[in-house]
N, C-alpha and C positions, 0 to 999 in steps of 0.2 A: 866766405866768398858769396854769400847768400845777396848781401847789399851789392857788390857789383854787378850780381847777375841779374838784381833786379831791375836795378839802375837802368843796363842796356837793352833790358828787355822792356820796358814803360818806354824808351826811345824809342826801339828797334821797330813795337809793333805798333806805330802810331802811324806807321808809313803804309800799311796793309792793302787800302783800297788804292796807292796813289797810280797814276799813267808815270808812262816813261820819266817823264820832268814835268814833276808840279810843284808848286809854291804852297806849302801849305804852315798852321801857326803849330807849333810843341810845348810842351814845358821843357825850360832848358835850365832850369835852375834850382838850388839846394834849399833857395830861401821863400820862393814864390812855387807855387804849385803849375800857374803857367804863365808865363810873363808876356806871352804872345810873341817871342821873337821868331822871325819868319824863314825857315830855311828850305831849299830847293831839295827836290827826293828826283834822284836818278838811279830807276827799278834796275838799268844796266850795268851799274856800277857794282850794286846789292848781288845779281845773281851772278855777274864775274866773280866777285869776291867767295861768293860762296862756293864757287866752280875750283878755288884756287887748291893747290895741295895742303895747301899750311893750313886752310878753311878744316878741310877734311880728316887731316891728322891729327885733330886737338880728342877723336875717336879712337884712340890706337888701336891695329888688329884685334887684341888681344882682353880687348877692354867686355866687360861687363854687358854693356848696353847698346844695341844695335844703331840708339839714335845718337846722333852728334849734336851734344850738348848749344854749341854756338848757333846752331840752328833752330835749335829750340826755343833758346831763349832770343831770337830774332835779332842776333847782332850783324847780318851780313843786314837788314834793314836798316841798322841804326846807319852803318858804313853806308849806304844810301843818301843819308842826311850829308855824310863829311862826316862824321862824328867817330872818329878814333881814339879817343881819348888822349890826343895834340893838346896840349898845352897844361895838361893836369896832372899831377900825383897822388897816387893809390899808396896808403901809407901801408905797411904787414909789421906785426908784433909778433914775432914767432923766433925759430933759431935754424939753424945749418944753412946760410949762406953761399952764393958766390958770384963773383961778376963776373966771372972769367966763360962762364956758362955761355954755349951757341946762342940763345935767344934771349941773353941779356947782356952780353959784352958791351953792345954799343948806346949803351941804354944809360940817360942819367940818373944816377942812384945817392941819394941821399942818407949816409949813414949815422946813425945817432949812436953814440956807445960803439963797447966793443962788441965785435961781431961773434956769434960760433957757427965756426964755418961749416960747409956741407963737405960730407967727407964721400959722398956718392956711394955706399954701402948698401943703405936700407933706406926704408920711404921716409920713415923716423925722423934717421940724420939728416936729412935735406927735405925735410917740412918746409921750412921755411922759402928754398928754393922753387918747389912745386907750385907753391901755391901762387908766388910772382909771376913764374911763368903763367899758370893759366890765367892769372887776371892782367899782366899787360906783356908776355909774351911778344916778339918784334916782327912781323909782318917782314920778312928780308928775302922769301925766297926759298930758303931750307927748312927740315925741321917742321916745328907748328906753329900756331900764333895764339895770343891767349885774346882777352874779351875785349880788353884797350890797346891795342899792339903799341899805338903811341905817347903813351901815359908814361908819365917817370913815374918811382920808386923811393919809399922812405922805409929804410932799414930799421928796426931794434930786433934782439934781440931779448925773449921773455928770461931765458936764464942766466944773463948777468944782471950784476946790481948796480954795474957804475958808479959803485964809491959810494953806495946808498945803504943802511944797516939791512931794509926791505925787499924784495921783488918789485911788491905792485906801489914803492916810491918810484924805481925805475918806469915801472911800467905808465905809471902820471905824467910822469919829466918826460918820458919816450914821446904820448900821447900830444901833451902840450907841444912840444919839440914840431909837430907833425900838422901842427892845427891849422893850414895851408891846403892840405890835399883833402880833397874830397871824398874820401871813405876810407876806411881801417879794417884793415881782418885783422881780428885776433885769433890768435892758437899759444895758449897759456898750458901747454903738454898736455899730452893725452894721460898721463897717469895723476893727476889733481884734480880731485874729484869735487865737486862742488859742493860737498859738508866737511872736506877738510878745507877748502877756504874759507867757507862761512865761519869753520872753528878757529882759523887763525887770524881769521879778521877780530871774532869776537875776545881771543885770549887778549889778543896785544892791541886792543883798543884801534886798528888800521881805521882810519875815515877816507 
């Protein structure tokens, strides 16, 4: 989630000094560092947003950290711009699934392969699920909202193979599958440690 957070926060905080409604130039692009495109910052949009519950729950009671994340990383700023993350998809390579979830029911979700679904148990089994929500999470009202509330969704799943003898074939094909949305988390299980991949990349020749 690191890339999304950065992503909104190089937006969010480029709005810092603006008055109510100003016009000012951002980078708004993956390919150009700033292309000058010109969008209007409304501070009162920014600090409702942040005012809202859903803004404030993405901090649960019970959470670690006294400060809320979305504020941190200046995304009620970026929402200043317009910038919701409307008309873009955030791809996740992970597993435990589900659409049927409050803050992704209504959400377009793009699924590649089979899914493994979230069975709501432990954080584990519904990795996958967690981590959607907080990076595009649905702005509806209830609940929390995550960093893009209005960003669609491109599902894999890291532990099936989908008919591939490999993992990280699937997880290529996943990748490719996805080469449309503008950033990727991976989460390849927390128990694959980074010299047993290296050693099974090296055994079986994987490129």
């Amino acid at each position: 989630m690191i890339i999304v957070f950065m992503t909104v926060f190089l937006l969010g905080s480029l709005g810092g000094g603006s008055s109510s409604n100003s016009t000012t130039s951002i980078c708004s692009t993956s390919n150009v560092l700033c292309s000058g495109t010109s969008l209007t910052y409304n501070s009162s949009n920014a600090s409702t947003q942040a005012a809202t519950t859903e803004f404030q729950n993405l901090n649960y009671s019970s959470a670690a950290s006294s400060q809320n994340p979305l504020e941190v990383i200046n995304a009620h700023k970026a929402y200043g711009y317009g910038l919701t993350g409307s008309g873009e998809t955030i791809a996740i390579l992970d597993a435990g699934f589900s659409t049927s979830h409050d803050e992704l029911d209504s959400k377009t979700i793009t699924e590649y392969g089979t899914q493994t679904a979230a069975t709501g148990k432990t954080n584990t089994a519904d990795h996958g699920l967690i981590v959607s929500s907080v990076a595009a999470g649905e702005d509806d009202g209830t609940g929390m909202q995550g960093v893009a509330p209005g960003a669609s969704l491109h599902w894999a799943s890291y532990n099936q193979r989908n008919g591939n003898t490999y993992y990280p074939t699937h997880w290529a094909n996943a990748t490719d599958n996805a080469s449309s949305s503008v950033v990727q988390n991976n989460s390849w299980g927390i128990n694959y440690q980074i010299d047993t991949l290296q050693s099974d990349i090296s055994s079986n020749s994987w490129t």
